[in-house]
N, CA, C and O atoms as a Tripos MOL2 file, in Angstrom:
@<TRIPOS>MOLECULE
protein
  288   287    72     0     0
PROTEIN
NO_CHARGES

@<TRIPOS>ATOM
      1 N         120.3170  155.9250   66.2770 N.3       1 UNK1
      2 CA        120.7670  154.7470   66.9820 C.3       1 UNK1
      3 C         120.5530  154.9050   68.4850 C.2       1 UNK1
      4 O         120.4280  153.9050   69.1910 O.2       1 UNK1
      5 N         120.5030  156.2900   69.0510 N.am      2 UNK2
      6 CA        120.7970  156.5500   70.5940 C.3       2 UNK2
      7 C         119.3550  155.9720   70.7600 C.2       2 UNK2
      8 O         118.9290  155.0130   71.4030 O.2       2 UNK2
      9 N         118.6760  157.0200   69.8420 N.am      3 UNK3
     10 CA        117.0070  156.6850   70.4280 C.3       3 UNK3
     11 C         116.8680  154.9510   70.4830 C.2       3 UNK3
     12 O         116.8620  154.3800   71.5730 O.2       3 UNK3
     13 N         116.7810  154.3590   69.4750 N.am      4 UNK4
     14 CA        116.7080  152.7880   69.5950 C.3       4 UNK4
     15 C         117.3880  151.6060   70.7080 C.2       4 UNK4
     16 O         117.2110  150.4000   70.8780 O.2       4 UNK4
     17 N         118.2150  152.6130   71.3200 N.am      5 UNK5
     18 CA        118.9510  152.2440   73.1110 C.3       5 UNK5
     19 C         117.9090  152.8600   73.4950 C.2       5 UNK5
     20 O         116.9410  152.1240   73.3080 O.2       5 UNK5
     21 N         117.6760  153.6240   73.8410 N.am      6 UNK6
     22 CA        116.4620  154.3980   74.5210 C.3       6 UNK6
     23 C         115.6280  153.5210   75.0920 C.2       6 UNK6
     24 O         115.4520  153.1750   76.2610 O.2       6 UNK6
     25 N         114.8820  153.0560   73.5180 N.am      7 UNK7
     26 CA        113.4740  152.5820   73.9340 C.3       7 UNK7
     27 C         113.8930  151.2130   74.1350 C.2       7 UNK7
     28 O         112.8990  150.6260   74.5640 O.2       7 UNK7
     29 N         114.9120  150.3660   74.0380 N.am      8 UNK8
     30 CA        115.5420  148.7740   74.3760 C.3       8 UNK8
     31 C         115.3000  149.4140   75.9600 C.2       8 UNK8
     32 O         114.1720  149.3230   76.4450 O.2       8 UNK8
     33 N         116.2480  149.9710   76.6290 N.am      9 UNK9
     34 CA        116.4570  150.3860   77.6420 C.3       9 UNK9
     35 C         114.9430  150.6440   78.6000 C.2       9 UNK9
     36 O         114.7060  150.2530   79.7430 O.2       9 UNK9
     37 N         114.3750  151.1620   77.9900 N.am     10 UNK10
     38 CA        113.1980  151.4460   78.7380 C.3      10 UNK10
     39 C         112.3850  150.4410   78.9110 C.2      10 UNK10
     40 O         112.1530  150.0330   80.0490 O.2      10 UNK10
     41 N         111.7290  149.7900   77.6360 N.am     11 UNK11
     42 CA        111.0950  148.1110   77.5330 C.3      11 UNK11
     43 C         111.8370  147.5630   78.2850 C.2      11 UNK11
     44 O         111.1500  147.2180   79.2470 O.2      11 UNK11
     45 N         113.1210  147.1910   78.4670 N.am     12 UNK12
     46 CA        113.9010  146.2610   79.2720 C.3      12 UNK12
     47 C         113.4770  146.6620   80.9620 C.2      12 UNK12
     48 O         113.2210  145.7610   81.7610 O.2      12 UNK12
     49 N         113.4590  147.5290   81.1950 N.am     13 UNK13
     50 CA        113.0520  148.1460   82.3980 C.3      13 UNK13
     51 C         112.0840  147.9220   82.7980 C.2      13 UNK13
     52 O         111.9510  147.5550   83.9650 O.2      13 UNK13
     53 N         110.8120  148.1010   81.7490 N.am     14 UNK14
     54 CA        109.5720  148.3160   81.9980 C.3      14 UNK14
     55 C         109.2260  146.6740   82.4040 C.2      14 UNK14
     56 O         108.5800  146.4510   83.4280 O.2      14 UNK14
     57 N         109.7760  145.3610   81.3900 N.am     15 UNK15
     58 CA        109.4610  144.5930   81.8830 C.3      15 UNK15
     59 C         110.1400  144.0770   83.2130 C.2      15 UNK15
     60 O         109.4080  143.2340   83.7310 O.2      15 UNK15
     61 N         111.2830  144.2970   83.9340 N.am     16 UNK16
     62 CA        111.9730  143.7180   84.6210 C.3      16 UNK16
     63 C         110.8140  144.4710   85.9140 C.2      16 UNK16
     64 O         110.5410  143.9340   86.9880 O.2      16 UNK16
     65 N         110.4290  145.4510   85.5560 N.am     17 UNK17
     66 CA        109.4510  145.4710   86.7820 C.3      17 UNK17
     67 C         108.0870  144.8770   86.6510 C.2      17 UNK17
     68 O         107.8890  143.9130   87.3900 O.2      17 UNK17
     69 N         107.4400  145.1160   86.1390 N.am     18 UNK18
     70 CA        106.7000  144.0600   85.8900 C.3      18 UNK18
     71 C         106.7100  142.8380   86.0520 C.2      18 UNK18
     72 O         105.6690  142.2310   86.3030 O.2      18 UNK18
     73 N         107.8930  142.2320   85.9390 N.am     19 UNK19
     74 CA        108.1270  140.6540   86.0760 C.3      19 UNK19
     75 C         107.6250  140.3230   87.6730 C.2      19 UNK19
     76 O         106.8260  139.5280   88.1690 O.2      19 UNK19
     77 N         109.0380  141.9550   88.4870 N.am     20 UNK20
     78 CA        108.8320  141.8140   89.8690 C.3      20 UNK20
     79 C         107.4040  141.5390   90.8190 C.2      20 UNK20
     80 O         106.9720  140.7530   91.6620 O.2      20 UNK20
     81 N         106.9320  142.9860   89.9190 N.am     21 UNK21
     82 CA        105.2730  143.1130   90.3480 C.3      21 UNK21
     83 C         104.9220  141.6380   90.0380 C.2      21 UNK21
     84 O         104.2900  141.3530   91.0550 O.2      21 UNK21
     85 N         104.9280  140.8160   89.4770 N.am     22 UNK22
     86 CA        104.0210  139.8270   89.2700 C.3      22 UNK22
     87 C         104.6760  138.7610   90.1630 C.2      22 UNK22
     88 O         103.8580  137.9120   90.5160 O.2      22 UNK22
     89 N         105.8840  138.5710   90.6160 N.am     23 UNK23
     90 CA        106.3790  137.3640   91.1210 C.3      23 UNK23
     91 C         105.9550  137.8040   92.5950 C.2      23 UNK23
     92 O         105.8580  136.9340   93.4600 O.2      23 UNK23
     93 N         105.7280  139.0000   92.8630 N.am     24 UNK24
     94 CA        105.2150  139.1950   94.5890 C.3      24 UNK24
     95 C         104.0720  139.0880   94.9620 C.2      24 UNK24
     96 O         103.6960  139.0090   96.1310 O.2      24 UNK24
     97 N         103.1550  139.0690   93.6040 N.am     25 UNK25
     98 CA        101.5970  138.7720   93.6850 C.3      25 UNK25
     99 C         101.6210  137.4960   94.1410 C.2      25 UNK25
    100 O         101.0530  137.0430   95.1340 O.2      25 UNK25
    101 N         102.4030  136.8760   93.2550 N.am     26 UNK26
    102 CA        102.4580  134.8020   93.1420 C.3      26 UNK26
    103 C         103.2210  134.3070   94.7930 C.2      26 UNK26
    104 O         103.1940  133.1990   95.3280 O.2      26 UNK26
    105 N         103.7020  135.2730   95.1580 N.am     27 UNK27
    106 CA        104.7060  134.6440   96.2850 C.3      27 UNK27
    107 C         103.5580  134.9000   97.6340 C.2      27 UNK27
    108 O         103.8310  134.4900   98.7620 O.2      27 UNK27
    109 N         102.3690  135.5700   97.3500 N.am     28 UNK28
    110 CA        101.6960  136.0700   98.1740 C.3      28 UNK28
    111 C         100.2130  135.0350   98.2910 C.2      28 UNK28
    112 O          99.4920  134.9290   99.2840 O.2      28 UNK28
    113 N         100.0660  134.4240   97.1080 N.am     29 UNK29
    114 CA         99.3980  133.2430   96.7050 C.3      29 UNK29
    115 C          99.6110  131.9450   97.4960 C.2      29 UNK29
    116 O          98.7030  131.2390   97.9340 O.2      29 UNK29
    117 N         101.1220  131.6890   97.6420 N.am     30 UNK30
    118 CA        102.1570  130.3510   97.8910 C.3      30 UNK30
    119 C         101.1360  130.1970   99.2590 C.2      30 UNK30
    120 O         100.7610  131.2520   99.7710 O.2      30 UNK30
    121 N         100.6280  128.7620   99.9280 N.am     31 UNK31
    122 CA        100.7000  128.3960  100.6900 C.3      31 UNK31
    123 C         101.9600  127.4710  101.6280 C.2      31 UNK31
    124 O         102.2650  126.2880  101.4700 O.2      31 UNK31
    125 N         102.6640  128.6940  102.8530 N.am     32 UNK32
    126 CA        103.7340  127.7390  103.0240 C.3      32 UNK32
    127 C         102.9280  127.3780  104.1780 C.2      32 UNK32
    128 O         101.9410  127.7660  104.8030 O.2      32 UNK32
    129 N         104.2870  125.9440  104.1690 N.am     33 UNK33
    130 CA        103.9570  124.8510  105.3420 C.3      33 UNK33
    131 C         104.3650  124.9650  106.8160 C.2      33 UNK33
    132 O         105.5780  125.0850  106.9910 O.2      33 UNK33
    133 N         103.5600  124.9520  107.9560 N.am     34 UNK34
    134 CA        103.8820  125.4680  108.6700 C.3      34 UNK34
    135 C         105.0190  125.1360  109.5910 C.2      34 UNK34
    136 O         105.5900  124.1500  109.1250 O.2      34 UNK34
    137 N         105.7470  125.6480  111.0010 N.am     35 UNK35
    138 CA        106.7650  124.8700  111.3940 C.3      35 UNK35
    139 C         106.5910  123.1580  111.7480 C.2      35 UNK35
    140 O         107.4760  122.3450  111.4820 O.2      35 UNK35
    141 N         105.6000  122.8880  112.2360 N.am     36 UNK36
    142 CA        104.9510  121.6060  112.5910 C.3      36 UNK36
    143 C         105.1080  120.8300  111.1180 C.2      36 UNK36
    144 O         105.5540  119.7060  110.8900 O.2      36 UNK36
    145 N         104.8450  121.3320  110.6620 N.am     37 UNK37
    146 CA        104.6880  120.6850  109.0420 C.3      37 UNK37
    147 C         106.0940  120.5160  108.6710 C.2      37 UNK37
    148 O         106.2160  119.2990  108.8100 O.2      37 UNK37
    149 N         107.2500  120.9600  108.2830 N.am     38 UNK38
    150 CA        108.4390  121.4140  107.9200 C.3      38 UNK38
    151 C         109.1540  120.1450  108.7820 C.2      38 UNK38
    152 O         109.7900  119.1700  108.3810 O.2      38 UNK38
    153 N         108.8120  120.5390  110.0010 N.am     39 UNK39
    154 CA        109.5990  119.5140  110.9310 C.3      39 UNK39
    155 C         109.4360  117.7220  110.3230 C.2      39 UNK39
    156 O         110.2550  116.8640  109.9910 O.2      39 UNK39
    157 N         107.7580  117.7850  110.4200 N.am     40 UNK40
    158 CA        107.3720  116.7550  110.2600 C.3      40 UNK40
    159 C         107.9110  115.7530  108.3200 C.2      40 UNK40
    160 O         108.1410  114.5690  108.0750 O.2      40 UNK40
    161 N         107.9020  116.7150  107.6320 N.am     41 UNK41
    162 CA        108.5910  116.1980  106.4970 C.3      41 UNK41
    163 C         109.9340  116.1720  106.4730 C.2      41 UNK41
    164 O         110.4380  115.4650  105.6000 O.2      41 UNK41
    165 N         110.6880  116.7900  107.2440 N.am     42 UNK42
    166 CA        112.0630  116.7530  107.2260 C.3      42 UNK42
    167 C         112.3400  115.4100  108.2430 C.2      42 UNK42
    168 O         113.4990  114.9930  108.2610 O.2      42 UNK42
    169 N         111.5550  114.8700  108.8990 N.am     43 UNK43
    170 CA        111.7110  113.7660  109.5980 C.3      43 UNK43
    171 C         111.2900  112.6150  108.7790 C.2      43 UNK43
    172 O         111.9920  111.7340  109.2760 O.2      43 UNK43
    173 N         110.6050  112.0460  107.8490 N.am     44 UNK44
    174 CA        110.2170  111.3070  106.7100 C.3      44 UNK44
    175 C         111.4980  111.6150  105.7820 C.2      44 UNK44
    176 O         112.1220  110.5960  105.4880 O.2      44 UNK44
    177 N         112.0320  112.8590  105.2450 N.am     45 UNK45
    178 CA        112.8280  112.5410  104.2950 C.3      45 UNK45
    179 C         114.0850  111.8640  105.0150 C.2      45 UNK45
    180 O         114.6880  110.9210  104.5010 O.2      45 UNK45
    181 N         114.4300  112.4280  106.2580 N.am     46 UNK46
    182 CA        115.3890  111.5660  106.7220 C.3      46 UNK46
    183 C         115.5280  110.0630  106.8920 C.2      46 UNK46
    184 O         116.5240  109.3410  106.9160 O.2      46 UNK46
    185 N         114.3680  109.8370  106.9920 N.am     47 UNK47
    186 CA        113.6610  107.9360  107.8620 C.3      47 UNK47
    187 C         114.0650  107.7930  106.3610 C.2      47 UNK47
    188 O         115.2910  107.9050  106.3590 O.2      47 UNK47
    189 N         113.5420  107.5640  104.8360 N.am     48 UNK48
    190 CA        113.3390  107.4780  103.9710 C.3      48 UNK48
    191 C         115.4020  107.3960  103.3470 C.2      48 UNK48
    192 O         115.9850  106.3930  102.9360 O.2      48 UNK48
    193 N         115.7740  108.3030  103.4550 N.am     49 UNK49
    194 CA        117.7230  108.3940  103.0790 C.3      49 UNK49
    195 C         118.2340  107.2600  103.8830 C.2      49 UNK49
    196 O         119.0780  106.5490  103.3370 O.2      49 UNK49
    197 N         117.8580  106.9670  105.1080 N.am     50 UNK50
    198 CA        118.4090  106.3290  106.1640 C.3      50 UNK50
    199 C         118.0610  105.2040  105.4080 C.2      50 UNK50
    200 O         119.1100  104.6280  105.1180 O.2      50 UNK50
    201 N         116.7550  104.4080  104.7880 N.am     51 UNK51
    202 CA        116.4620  103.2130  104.9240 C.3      51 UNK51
    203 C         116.7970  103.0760  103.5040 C.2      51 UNK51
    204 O         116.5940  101.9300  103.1050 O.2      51 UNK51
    205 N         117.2730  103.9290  102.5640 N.am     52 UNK52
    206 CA        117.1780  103.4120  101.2850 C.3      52 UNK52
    207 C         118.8680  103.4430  101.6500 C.2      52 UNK52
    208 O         119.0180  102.3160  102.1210 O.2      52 UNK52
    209 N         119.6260  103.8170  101.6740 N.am     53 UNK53
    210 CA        121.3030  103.9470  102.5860 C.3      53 UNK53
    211 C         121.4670  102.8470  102.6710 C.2      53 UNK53
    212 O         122.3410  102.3350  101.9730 O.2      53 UNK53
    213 N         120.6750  102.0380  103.5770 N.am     54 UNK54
    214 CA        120.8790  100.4930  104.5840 C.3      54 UNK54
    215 C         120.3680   99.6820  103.1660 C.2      54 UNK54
    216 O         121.0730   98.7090  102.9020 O.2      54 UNK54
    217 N         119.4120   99.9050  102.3590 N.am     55 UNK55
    218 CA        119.1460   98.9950  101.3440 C.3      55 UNK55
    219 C         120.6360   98.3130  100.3010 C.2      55 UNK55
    220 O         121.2530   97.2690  100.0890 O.2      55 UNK55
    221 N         120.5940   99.9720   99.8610 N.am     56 UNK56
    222 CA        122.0570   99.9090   99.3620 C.3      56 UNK56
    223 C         123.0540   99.1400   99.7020 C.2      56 UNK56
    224 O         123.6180   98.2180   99.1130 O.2      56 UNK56
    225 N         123.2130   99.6570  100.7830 N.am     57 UNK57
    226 CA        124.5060   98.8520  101.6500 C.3      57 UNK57
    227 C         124.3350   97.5010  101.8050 C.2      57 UNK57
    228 O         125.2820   96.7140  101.8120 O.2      57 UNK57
    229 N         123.4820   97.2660  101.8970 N.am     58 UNK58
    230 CA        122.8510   95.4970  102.1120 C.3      58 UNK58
    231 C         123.0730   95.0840  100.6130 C.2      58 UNK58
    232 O         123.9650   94.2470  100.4760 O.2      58 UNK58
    233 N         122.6360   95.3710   99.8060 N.am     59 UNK59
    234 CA        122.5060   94.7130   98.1400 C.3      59 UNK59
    235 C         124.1890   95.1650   97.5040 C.2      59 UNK59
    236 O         124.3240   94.9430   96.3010 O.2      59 UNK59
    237 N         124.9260   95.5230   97.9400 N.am     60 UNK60
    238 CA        126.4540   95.9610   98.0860 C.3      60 UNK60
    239 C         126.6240   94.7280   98.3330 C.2      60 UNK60
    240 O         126.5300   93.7500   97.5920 O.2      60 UNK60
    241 N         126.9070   94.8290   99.5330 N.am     61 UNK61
    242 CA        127.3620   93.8940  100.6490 C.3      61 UNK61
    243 C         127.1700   91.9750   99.4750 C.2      61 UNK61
    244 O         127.9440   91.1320   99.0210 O.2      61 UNK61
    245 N         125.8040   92.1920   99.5070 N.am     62 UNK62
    246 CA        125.4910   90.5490   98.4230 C.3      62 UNK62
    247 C         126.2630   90.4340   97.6340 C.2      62 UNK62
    248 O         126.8250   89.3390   97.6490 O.2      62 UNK62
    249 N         126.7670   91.5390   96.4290 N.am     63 UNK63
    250 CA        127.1900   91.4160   95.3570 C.3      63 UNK63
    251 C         128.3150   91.3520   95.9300 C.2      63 UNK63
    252 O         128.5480   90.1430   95.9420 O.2      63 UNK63
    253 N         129.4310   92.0320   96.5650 N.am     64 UNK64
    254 CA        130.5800   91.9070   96.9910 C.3      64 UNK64
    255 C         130.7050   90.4390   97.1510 C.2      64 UNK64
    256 O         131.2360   89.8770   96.1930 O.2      64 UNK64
    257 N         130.2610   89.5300   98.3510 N.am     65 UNK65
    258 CA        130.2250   88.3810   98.6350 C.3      65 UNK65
    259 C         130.1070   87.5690   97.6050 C.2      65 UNK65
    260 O         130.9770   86.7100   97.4670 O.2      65 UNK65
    261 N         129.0410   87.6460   96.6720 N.am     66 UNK66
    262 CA        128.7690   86.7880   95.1630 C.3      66 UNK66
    263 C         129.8910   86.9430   94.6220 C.2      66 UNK66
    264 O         130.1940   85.8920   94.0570 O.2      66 UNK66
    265 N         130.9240   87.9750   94.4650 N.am     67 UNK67
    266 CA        131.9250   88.1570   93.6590 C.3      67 UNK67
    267 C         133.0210   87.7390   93.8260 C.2      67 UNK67
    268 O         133.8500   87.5070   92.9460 O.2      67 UNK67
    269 N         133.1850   87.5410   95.4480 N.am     68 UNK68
    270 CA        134.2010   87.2400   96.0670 C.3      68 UNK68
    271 C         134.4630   85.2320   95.8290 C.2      68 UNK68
    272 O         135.4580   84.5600   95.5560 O.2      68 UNK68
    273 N         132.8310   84.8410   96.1390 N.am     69 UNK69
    274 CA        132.8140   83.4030   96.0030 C.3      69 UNK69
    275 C         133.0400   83.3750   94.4090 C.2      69 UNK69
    276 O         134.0860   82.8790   93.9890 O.2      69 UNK69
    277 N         132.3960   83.7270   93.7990 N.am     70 UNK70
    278 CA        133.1980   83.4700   92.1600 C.3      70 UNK70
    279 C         134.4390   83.6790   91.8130 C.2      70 UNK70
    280 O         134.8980   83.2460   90.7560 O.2      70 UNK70
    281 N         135.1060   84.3540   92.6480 N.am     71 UNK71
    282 CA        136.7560   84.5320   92.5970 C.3      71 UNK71
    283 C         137.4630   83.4770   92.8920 C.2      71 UNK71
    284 O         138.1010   82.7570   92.1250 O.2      71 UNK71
    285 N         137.2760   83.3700   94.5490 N.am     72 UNK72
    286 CA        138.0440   82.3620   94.7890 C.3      72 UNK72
    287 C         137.7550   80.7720   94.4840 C.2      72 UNK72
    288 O         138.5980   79.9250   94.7760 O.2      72 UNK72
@<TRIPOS>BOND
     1     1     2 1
     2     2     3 1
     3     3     4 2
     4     3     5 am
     5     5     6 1
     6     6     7 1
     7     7     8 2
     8     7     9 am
     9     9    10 1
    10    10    11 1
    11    11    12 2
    12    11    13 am
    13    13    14 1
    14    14    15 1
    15    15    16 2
    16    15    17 am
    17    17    18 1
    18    18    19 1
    19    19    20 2
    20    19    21 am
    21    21    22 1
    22    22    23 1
    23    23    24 2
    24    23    25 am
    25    25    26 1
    26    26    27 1
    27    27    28 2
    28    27    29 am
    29    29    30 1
    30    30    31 1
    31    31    32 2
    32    31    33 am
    33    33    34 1
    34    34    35 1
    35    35    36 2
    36    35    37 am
    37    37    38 1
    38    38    39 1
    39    39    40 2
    40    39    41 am
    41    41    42 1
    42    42    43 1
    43    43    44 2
    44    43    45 am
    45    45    46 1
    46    46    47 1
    47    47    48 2
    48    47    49 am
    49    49    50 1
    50    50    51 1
    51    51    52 2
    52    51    53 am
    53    53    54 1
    54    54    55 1
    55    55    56 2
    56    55    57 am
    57    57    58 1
    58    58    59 1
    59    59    60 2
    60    59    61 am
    61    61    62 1
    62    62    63 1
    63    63    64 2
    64    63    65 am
    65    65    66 1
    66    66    67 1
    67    67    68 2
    68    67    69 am
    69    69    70 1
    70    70    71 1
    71    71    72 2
    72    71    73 am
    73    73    74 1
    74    74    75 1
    75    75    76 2
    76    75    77 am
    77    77    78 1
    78    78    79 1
    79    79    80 2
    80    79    81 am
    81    81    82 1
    82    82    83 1
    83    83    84 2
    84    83    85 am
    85    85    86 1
    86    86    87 1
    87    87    88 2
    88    87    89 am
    89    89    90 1
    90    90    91 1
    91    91    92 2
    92    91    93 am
    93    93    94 1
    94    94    95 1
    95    95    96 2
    96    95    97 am
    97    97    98 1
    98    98    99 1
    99    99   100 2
   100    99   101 am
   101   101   102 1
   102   102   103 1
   103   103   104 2
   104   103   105 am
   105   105   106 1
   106   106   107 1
   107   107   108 2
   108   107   109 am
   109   109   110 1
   110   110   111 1
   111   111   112 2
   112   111   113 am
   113   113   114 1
   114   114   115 1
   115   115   116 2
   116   115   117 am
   117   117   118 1
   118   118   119 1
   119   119   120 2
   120   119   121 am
   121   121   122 1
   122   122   123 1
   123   123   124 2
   124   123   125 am
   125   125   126 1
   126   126   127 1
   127   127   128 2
   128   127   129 am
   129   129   130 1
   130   130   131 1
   131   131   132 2
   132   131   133 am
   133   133   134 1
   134   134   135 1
   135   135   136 2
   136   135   137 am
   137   137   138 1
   138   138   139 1
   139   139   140 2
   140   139   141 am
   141   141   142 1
   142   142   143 1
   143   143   144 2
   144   143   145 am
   145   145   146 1
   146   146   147 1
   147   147   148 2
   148   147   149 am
   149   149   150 1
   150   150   151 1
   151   151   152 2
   152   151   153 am
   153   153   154 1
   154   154   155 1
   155   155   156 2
   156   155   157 am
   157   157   158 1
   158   158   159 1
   159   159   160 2
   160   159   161 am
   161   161   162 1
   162   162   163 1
   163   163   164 2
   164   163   165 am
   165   165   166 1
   166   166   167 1
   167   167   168 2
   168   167   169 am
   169   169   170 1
   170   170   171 1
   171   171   172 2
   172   171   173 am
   173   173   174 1
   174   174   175 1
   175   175   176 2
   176   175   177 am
   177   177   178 1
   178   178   179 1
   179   179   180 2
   180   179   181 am
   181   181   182 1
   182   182   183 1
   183   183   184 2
   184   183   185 am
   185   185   186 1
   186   186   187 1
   187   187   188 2
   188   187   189 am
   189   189   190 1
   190   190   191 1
   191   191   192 2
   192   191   193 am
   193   193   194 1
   194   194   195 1
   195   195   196 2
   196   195   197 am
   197   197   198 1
   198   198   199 1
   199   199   200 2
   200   199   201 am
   201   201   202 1
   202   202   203 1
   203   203   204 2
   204   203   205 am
   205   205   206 1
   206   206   207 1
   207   207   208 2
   208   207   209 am
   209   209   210 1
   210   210   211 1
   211   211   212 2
   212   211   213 am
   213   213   214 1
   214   214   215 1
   215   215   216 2
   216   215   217 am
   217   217   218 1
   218   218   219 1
   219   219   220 2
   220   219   221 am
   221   221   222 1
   222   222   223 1
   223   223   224 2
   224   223   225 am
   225   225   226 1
   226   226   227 1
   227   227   228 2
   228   227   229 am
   229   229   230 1
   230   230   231 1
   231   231   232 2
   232   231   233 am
   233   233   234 1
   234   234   235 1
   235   235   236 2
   236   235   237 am
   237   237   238 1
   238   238   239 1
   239   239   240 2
   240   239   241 am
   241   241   242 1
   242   242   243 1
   243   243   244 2
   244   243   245 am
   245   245   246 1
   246   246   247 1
   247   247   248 2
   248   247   249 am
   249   249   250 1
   250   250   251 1
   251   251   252 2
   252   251   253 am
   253   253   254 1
   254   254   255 1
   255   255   256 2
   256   255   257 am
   257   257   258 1
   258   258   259 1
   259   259   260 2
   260   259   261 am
   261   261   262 1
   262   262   263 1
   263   263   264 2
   264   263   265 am
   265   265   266 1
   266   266   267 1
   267   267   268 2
   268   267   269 am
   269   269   270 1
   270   270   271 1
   271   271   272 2
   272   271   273 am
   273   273   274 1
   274   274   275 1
   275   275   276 2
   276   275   277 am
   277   277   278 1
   278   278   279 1
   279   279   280 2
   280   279   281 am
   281   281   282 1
   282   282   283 1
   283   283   284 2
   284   283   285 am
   285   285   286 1
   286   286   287 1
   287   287   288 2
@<TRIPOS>SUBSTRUCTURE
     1 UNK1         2 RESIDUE 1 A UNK
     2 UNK2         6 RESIDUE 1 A UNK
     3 UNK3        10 RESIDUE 1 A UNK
     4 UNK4        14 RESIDUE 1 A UNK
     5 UNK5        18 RESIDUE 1 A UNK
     6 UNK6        22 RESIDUE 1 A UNK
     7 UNK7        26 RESIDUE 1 A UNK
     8 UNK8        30 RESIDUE 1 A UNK
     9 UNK9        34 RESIDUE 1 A UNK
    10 UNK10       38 RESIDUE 1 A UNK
    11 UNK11       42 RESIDUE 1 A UNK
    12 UNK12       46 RESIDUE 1 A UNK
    13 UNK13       50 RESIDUE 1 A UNK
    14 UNK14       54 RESIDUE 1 A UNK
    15 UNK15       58 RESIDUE 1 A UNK
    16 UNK16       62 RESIDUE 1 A UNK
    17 UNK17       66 RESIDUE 1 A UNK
    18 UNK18       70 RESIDUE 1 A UNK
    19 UNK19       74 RESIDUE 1 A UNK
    20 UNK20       78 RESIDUE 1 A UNK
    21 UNK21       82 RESIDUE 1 A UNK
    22 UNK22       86 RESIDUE 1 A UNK
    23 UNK23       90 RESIDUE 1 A UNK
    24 UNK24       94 RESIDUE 1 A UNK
    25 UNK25       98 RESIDUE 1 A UNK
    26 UNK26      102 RESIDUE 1 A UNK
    27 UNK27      106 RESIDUE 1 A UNK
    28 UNK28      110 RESIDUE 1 A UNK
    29 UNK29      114 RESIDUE 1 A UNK
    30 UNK30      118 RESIDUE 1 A UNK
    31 UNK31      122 RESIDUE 1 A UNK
    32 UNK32      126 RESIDUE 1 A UNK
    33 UNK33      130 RESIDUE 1 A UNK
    34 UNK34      134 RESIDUE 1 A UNK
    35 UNK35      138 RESIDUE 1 A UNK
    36 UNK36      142 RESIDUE 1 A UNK
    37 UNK37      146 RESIDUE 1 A UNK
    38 UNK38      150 RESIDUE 1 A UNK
    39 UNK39      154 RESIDUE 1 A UNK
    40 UNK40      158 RESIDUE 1 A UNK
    41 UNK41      162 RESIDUE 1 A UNK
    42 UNK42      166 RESIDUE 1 A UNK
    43 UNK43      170 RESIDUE 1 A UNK
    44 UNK44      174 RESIDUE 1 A UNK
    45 UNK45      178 RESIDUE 1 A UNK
    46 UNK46      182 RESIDUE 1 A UNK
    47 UNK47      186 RESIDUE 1 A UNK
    48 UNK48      190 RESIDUE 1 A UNK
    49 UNK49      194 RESIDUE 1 A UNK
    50 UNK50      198 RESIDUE 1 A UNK
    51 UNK51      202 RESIDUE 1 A UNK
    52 UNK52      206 RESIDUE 1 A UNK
    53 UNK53      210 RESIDUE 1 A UNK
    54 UNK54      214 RESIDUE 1 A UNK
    55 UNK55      218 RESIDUE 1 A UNK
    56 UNK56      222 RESIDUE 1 A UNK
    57 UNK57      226 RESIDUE 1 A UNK
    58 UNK58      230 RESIDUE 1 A UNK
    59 UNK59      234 RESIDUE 1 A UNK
    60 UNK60      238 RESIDUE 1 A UNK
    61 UNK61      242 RESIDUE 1 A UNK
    62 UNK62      246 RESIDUE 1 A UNK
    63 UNK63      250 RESIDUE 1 A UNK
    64 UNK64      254 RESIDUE 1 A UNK
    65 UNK65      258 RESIDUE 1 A UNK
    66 UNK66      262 RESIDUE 1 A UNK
    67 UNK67      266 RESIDUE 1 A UNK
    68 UNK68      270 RESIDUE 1 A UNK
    69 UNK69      274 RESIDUE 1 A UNK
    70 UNK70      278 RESIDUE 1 A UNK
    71 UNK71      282 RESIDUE 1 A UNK
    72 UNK72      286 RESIDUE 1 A UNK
């Protein structure tokens, strides 16, 4: 039984490095984006939250009013 921990133990090992070795190859592959770049999309996702926010709030705002005139 010890031996059959053994060799779990060792395979388990053997791949957990391996995995590593391979995810630092791939991370070395990654083209990142540069600061100019980073900036520049983080300024679009903001414009983009901001205007879909105000959409919301606007098509709110209608239905509230529609609901209100059907009330009273």
């Amino acid at each position: 039984m010890a031996v059959q921990e053994t060799a779990i133990q060792q395979s388990f090992m053997s791949r957990t490095k391996r995995f590593v070795r391979d995810v630092k190859a791939e991370m070395k592959k990654v083209n990142w984006p540069t600061r100019k770049e980073i900036i520049a999309h983080t300024g679009v996702v903001f414009v983009t939250v901001v205007l879909i926010a105000a959409l919301i709030w606007a098509i709110d705002a209608v239905f509230a009013k529609a609901l209100q005139f059907l009330i009273k």
